[in-house]
N, C-alpha and C positions, 0 to 999 in steps of 0.2 A: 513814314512814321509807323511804330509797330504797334498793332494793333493786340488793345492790354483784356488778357478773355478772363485775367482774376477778378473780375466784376459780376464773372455769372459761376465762379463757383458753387455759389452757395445754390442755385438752383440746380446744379450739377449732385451738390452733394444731397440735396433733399429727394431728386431723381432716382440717383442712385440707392437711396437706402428703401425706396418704393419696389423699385425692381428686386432689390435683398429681398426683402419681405412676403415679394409674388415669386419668388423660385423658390425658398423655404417651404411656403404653403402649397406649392405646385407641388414640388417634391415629398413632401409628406402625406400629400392628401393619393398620389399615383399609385397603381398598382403595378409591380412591375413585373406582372407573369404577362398581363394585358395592359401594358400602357396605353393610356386613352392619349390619342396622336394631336388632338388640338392641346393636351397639356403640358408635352412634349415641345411643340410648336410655341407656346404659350413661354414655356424655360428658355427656349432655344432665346427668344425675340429679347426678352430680360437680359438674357446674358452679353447680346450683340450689342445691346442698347449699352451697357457698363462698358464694353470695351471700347466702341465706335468713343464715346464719350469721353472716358477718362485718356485714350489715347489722344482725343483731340487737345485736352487741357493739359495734357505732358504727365499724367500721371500712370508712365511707364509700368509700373509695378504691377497697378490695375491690368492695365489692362494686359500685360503677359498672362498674369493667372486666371483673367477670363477667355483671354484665347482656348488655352488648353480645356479649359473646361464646356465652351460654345465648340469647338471641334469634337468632342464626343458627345457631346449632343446633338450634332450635325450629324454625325454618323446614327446614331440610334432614328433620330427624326427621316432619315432618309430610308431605314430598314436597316442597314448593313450591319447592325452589330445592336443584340438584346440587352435591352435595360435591366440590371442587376441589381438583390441588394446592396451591393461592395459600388456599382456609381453611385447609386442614393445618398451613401453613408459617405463616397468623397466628394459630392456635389455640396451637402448640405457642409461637409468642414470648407470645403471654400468659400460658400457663404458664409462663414463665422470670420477664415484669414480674412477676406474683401472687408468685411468691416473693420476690425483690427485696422486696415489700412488705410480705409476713410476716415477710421476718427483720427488716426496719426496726420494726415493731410489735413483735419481739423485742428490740430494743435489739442484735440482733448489726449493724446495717450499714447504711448511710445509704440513703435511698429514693431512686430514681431516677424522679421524676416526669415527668419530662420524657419519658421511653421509655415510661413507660403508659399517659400521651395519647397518645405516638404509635400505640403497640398499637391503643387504642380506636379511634382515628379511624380506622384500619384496617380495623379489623372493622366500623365504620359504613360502610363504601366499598363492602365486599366485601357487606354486607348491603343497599345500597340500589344496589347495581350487578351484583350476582352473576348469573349466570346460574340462569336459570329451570329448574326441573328437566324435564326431557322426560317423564319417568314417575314419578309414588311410590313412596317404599319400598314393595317387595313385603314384604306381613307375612302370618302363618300365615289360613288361611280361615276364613271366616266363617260362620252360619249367618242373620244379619241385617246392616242395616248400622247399628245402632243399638248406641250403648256401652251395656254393662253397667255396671246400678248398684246397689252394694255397701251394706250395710249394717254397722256394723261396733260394738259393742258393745267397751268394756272399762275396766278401772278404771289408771289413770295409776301410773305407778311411785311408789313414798315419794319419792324425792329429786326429784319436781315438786311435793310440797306446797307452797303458801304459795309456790313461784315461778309467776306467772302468765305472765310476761315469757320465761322459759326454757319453758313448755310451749309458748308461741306461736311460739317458735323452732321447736321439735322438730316442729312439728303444719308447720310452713312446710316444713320437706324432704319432706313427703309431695306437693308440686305436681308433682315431677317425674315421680309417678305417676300423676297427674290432678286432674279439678278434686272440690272437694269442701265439703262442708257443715255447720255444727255444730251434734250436735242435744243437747236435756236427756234427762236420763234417760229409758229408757223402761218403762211402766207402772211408774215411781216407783219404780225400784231405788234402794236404797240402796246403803252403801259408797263415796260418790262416781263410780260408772260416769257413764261418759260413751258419747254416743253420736254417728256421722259418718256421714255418706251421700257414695258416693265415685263417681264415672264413670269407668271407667279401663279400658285396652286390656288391662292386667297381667294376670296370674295369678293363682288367687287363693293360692297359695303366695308367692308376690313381696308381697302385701300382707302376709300372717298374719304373715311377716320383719318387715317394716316398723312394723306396728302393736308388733310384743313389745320393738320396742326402744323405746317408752313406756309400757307396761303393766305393770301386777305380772306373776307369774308363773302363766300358767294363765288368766288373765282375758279373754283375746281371742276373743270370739265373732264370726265373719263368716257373712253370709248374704246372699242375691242379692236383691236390691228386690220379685223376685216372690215368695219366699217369706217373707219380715217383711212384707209390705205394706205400703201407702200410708205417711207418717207421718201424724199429724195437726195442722192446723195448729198449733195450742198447741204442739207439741213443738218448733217452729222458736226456737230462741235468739233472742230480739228485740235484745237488747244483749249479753250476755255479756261475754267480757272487751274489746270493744273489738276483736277480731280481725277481725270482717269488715265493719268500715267502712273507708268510702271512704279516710281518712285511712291506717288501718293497712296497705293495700295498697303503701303510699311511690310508688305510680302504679308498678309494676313490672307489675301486672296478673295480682297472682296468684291471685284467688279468683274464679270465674267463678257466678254465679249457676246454676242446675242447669236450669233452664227455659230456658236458654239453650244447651242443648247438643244440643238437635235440630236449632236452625238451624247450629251446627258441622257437625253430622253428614252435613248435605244438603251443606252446602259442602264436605266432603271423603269423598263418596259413593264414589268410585274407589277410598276406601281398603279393605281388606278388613279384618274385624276378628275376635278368636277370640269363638268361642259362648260364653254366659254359662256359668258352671259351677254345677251343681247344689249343692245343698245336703249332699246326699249326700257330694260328690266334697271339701268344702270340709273341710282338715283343723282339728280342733277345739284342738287344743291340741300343739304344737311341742315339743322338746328344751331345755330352757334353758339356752342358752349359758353356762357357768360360769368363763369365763376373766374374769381383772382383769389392769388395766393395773399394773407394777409399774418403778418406774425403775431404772434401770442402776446408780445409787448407793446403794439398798438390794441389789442381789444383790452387788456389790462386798462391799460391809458383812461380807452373813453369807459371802461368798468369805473374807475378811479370818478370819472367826471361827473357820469350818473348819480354817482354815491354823494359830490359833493351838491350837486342838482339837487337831493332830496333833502339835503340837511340843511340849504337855505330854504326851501319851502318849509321846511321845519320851523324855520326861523320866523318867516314871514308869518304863517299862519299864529303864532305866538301875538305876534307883531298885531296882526288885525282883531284879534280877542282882545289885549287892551286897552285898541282904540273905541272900542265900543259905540261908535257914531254911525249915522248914515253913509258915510267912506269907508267904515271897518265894515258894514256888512259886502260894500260893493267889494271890498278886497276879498273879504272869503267867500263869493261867489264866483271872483276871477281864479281864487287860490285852488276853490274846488275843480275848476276846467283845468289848470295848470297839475294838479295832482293826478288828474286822468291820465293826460298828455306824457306827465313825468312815469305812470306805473308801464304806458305804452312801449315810449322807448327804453324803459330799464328789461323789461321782458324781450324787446329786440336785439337788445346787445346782450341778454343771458344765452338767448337764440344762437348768438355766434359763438357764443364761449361752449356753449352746448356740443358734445363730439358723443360718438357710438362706445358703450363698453366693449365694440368687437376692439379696440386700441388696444387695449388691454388684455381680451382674452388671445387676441392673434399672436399674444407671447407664447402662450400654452402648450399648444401641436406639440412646439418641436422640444420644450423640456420634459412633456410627458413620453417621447419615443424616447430620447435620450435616458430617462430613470428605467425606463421600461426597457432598454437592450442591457444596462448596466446590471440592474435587478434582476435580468432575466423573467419577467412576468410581462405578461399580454395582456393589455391596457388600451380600450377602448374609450377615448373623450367622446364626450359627447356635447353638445355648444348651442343654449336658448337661450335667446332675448340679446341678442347681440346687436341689437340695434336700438336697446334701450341708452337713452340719453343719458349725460353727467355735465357735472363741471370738467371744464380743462383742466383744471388746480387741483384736481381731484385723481386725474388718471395717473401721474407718475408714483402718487404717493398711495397707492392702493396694490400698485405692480408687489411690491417684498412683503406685504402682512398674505398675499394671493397667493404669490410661489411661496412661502413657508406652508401654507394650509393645502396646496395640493401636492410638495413633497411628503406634509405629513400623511396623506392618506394615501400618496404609494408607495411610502415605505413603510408606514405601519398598519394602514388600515387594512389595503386590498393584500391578501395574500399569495404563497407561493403557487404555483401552478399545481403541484401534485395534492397542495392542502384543498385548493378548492375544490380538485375532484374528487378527492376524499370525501367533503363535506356533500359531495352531491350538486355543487355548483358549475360553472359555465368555465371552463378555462381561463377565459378573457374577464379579467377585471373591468368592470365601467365606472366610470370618472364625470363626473356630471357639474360641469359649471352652470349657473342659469341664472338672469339680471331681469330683475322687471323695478317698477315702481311700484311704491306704496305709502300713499299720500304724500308728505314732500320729503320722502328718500326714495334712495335706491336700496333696495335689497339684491345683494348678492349669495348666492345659495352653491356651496361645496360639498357635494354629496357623491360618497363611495359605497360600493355593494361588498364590503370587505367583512373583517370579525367584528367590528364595533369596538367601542371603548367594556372593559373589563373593571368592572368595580371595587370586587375584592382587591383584583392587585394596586388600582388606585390608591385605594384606602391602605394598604397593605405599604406602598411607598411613602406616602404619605407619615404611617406611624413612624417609619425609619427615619425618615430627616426629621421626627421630633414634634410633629404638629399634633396639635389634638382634634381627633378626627371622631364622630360620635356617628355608628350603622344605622340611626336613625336619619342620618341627614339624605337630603331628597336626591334625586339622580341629578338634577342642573347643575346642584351645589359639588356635588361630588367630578362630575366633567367640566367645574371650573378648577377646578384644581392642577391643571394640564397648562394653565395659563400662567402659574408661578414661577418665579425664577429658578431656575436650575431642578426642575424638576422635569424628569424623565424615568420612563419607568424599561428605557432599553438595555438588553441584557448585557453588549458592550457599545464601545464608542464604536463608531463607522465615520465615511467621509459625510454621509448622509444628517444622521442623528446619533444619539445617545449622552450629549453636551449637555441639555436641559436650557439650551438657550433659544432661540425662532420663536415660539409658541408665545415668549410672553410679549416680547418685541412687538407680535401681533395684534397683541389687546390696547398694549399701549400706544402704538401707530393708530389703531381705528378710536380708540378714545379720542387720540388728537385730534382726529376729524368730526370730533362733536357724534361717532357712532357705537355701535355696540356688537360684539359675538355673541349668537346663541348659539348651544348644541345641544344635537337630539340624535341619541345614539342606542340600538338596539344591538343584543349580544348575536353574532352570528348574519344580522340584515344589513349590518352596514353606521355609517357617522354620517348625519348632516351639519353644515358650519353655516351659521344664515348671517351674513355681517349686511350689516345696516349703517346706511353713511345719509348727509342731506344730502339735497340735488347741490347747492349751490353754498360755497364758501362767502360772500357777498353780498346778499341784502336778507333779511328778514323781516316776517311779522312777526313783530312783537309785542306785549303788553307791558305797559310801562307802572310802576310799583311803589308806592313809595314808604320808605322807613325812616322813622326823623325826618332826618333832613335831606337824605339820600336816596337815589332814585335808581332802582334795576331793572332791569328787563329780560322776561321769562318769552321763551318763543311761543307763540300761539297754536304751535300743532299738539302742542304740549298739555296746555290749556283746555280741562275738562267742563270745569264752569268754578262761577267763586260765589261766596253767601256769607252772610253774617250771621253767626253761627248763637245759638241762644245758649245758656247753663245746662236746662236737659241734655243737650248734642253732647257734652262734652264728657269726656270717661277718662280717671285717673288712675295710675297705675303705680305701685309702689310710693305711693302720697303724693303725686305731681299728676300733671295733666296729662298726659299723652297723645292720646288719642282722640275724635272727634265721630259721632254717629250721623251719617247719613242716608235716610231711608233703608235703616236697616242693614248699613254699610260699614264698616270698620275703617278709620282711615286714620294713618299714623302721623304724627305733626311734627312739623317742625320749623321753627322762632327765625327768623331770617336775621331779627336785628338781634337776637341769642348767638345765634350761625357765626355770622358777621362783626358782633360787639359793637351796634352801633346805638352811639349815646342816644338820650331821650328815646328811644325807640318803646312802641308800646306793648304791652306787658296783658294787657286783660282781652282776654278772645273776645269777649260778647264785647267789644267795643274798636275791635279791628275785623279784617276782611280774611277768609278763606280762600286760599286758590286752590283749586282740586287738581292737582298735575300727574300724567301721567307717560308711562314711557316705558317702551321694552318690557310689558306685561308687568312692570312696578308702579305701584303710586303710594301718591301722600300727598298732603294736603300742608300747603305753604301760609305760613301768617305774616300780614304785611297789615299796614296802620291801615293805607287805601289804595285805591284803583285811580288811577290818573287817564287813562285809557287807553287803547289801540293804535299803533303806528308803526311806521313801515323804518327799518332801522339798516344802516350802513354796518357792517360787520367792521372792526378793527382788531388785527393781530393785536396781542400784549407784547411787549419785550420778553425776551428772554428767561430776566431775574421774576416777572410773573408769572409763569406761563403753569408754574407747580400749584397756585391758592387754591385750595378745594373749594367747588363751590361754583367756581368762575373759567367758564370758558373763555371766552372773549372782550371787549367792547365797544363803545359807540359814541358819538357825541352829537347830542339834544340841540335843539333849536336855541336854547339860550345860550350857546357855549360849554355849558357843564357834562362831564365825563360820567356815564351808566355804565356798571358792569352788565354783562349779560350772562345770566343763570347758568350752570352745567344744572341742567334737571336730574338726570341719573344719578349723580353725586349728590346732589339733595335729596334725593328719594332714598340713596345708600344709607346718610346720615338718618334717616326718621327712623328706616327699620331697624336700625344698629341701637337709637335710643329706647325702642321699644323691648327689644331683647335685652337691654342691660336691666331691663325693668322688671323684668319676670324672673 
């Protein structure tokens, strides 16, 4: 019966786009006058692991074009031939054809063949025309020049049973750590152990790794050729599973017989190698990694579940208010343990939805080299807080407002090479992404050392497309103007810019996410772009509101404080109210059931509530009949045909069944200032 390996695709294809990701990054981050040889080493093992891989699942294509490209970096990794910018630049385009390819074997997107021959032929050019290395990698010193050879004892994980084809796979990513041998058991262990004889530069912690990711747990014994000794011939596998015959090599050249690696050794005697490691020194048995893979549409799931979890305690607790008896207090004493319980596990499944903004910036490297050979300018990133947290639901949709904001500051901000030395600056533009928290968002910070945004000419565009534009208006107001549709102020179109389209795409994408752009931009210092998003698309605190008959919900980070405001407080402007005095404060107002148009809604301050909201350095002060109170609320997308109502981000649904919008506070802070100024 044939044994079916499309079952582990998908773990093939998640592998693979792992290993894309660590040769991009390898590759971008090397130097190639001095390549640093464990990153080398590091490309080499990626690349083996794509080929060994996709060849074993038949995905031909793959792996030709990772051959040619792990063979000239076999050669560089070995010494024999200098790492150049022309392999960097065809390294990294084969990592772009390998994905092409992957997604086509995913079914997302048609294979472009044609650009992967070209890739290959490339890397064959570069490999049979490259320059000759002048020296080998310098590697740590040696005590012989003779590789150490490993012994390596251990019994195969459960889920290689009964596949012999997938063990032959997983045993083939070990060539990138050397060449190696397959022995039978030794002195007739039972339990299925298996046993390898390995030649390898590695360490033997890099192996003990290697080997536990096919072992059970605990079973990996290593030890150095001189202290297992000799094997004995019998023990040599004659046939086994067909693994190191000629045929099962596919002529890739990956199993080197072991008697053959002293005449290696002589032929690359230059190289230095580390001392064998004692036995002693050899760790016996490792930490077992306990993490599993878990998809996004299972943590969705129990997200989903949590959400319905708080809105029947919602219910409940309704429910025990009123009962109003001796049994309704016992319930809102069990509902207050159960609300604990519930805030517990919703923060432990935010926990898992919770991923690094490095997801995200690990896009960056290689689009800022790429603007930067295209442009011709020298463009230093630089990358903090990379390990600040988000939502998952958060990271795809933050990737194109992030790449339009950092093409736009290396093609308009940072300038040309000869300008900046003109001006007396550094050659190299720097590019500064940076993520931290700030109470419940994230801030994300896009900061160039370039000319800055240029006012006059702002304003100066601005007049051309017919706006009216007054030199009194402040510098924020005038560097929002960059966010308008079709507004550009580049001298021609390019493939880059000059359309007047990305920038406003920007604002509107981070709006969508309930956040905001600020910029702060000095003539000649440079542009900063600070986008502000929540941590989490999913639950909030919020304060519940009520108008009439109708009930909304404002988020509570938002939430300054609210008061019931007297006649002194109140300040009218152009013959109506506007405004509202707080200790000496100015705060602009505006009528939720006016906003909104909702019937009965009440109409006299001194006998409704004030919410004093604030957000992105704006406020104003929200009128609502009363305060119902404080609760913890389930986020609900709107449909579509809502998604435009000013006013209203999202919604939710209350413990009685009835439907709360939930506030866009920005857009109501927009509205009170905009009434204020009609008033003046």
């Amino acid at each position: 019966m044939a044994f079916d390996m499309s079952q582990f695709y998908q773990i093939f294809f998640e592998e693979a786009d792992e290993h894309l990701a660590t040769i991009e990054t390898m590759l971008l981050a090397i130097e190639s006058d001095q390549p640093d040889p464990e990153k080398v080493a590091e490309i080499f093992r990626a690349a083996h692991s794509i080929k060994g891989s996709g060849a074993t699942f038949g995905f031909d294509d793959l792996a030709a074009l990772t051959h040619e490209m792990e063979s000239l970096l076999d050669d560089i990794r070995r010494g024999r031939r200098r790492l150049t910018p022309d392999i960097v630049e065809a390294c990294l385009a084969a990592g772009d054809a390998l994905r092409n390819l992957l997604g086509a074997h995913r079914g997302e997107e048609r294979p472009d063949r044609d650009r992967a021959e070209a890739v290959r032929v490339r890397l064959v050019a570069l490999k049979e025309g490259g320059e000759p290395a002048q020296a080998p990698l310098a590697l740590p010193p040696a005590a012989s020049g003779e590789l150490p050879v490993y012994r390596v004892r251990f019994v195969p994980a459960r889920f290689l049973a009964g596949s012999p084809l997938l063990f032959e796979s997983m045993l083939e990513d070990l060539n990138g750590l050397g060449e190696f041998e397959l022995v039978d058991g030794k002195d007739g262990a039972s339990g299925g152990e298996r046993e390898i004889r390995m030649a390898t530069w590695e360490p033997a912690a890099v192996l003990q790794t290697a080997f536990e990711r096919l072992a059970e747990p605990g079973t990996v014994v290593l030890e150095t050729e001189a202290d297992a000794g000799p094997p004995e011939p019998a023990e040599i596998e004659a046939g086994g599973s067909g693994l190191f015959d000629v045929a099962a090599d596919g002529s890739y050249g990956f199993f080197v017989p072991l008697d053959s690696l002293g005449r290696e050794a002589a032929e690359e005697a230059a190289i230095e190698v580390p001392a064998p490691v004692t036995a002693g020194e050899v760790p016996r048995a490792a930490a077992v990694d306990t993490s599993i893979r878990v998809s996004v549409e299972r943590v969705d799931e129990m997200m989903d579940l949590v959400g319905e979890l708080v809105i029947t305690q919602s219910m409940l607790l309704d429910a025990a208010a009123e009962a109003g008896s001796a049994v309704g207090e016992r319930m809102k004493s069990g509902l207050a343990l159960l609300q604990r319980h519930t805030r517990d596990l919703q923060q432990a499944v935010m926990a898992v939805r919770m991923v690094p903004v490095a997801m995200v910036f690990s896009r960056f490297p290689r689009l800022v080299h790429d603007l930067g050979v295209r442009l011709g300018k020298q463009i230093e990133l630089v990358l903090e807080g990379e390990h600040t947290e988000l939502d998952k639901g958060l990271v795809e949709k933050l990737v194109d407002p992030l790449t339009h904001l950092v093409r736009n500051c290396i093609d308009h901000g940072i300038e040309a090479t000869e300008v900046r030395q003109a001006a007396g600056k550094s050659e190299t533009g720097r590019l500064r992404l940076a993520a931290s928290h700030l109470g419940g968002h994230v801030l994300i910070e896009v900061e160039d050392d370039g000319a800055g945004l240029d006012r006059g000419r702002l304003l100066a565009r601005a007049r051309a497309l017919g706006m009216s534009c007054d030199d009194a208006m402040s510098d924020e107001d005038v560097w929002q103007l960059i966010f308008l549709p079709g507004f550009s102020t580049a001298e021609q179109v390019t493939e880059l810019s000059g359309r007047g389209v990305g920038m406003d795409v920007v604002r509107s994408n981070i709006a969508a996410l309930g956040g905001r752009v600020c910029i702060v931009s000095q003539t000649g210092r440079g542009t900063r772009f600070s986008v502000s998003v929540p941590l989490t698309l999913a639950i909030l605190d919020g304060m519940q509101l009520a108008v009439g008959d109708e009930v909304f919900i404002v988020p509570l980070d938002c939430v300054v404080e609210s008061l019931q405001p007297t006649a002194a407080m109140i300040c009218s402007m152009g013959g109506a109210p506007r405004m509202i005095a707080v200790r000496g404060e100015y705060w602009p107002v505006v009528e939720l059931g006016t906003f909104f148009a909702v019937p009965d809604a009440g109409r006299d301050w001194t006998r409704g509530i004030m919410v004093l909201a604030e957000r992105h350095g704006s406020r104003a002060a929200i009128f609502v009949d009363t305060l119902i109170g404080q609760q913890q609320v389930v986020i609900k997308r709107l449909e579509t045909h809502f998604r435009r109502v000013r006013g209203v981000s999202s919604a939710t649904l209350l413990g009685d069944g009835r439907v709360a919008l939930i506030l866009d506070v920005p857009a109501l802070l927009g509205e009170a200032d905009h009434g204020v100024r009609l008033a003046c």
